[in-house]
C-alpha positions in Angstrom: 183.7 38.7 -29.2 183.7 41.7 -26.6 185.0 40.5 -23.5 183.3 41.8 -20.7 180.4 43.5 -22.1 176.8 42.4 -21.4 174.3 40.9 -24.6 171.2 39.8 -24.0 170.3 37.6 -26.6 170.7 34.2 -27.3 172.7 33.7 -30.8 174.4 31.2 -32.5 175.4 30.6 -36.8 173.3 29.1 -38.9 174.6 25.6 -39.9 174.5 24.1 -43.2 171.1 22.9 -44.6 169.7 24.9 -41.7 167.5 28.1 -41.7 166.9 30.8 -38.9 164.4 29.6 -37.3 165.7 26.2 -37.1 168.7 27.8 -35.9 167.1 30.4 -33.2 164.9 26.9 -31.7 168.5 25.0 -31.6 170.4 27.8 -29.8 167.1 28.6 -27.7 167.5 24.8 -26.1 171.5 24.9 -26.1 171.7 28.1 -24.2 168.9 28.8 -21.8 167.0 24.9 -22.0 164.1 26.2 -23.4 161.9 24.2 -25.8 159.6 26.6 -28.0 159.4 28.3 -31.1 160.4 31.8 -31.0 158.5 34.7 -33.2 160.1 35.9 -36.3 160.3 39.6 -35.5 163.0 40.3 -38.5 166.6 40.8 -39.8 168.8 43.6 -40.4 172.7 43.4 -42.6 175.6 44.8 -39.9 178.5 46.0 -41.6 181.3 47.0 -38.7 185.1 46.3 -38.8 185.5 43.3 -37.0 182.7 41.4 -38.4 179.9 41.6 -41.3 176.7 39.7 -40.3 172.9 39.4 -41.3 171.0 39.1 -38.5 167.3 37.4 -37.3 165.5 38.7 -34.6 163.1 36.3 -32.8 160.9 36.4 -29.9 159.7 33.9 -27.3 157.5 34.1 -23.9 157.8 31.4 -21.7 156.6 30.5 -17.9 160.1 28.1 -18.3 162.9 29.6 -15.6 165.7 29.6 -18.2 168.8 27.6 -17.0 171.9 29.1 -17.8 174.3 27.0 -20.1 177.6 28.0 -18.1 180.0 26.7 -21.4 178.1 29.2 -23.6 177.4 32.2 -21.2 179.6 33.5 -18.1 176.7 35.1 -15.9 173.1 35.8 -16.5 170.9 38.2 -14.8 167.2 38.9 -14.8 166.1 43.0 -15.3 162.8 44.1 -15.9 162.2 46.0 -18.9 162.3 49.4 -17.0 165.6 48.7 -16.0 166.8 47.6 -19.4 165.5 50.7 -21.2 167.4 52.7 -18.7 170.6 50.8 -18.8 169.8 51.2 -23.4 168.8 55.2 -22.5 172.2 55.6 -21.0 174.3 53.7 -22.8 172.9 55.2 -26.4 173.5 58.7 -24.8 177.4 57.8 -24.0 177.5 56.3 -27.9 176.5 60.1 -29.2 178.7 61.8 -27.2 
């Protein structure tokens, strides 16, 4: 939906007679070849201008290298978790500028 800009999530739309989690575990597999159920973590509404979505938030640790599904993602990248909360840090202080 953005070209060029980085997400880091795995996502898909929940299909008919399906729920989140089935969804999340389906998308999991598609995208990065991992087989596992992910944690329910929770859901927020997002109401912006180009799109209104409710949206799941799951979790999942795995020992799995994830392999990269090159028709539903461009690049992928591994950070640590320092590294993402300083890329968050200085994007959220460009947002309230």
């Amino acid at each position: 939906m953005f070209p060029s800009q980085w997400e880091t999530h795995v996502g898909g739309h929940v299909s008919y007679g399906d729920n989140t989690m089935q969804t999340a575990v389906r998308e999991l597999e598609e995208e990065l070849g991992i087989v596992k159920k992910p944690i329910y973590l929770g859901r927020f509404r997002y109401r912006g201008e180009e799109e209104k979505e409710n949206i799941s938030f799951f979790h999942v640790v795995t020992a799995k290298r994830p392999k990269l599904n090159r028709s539903e993602a461009t690049r992928g990248e591994y950070v640590t978790m320092r590294q993402l909360e300083k890329a968050r840090a200085k994007t959220m202080t460009r947002a309230y500028l």
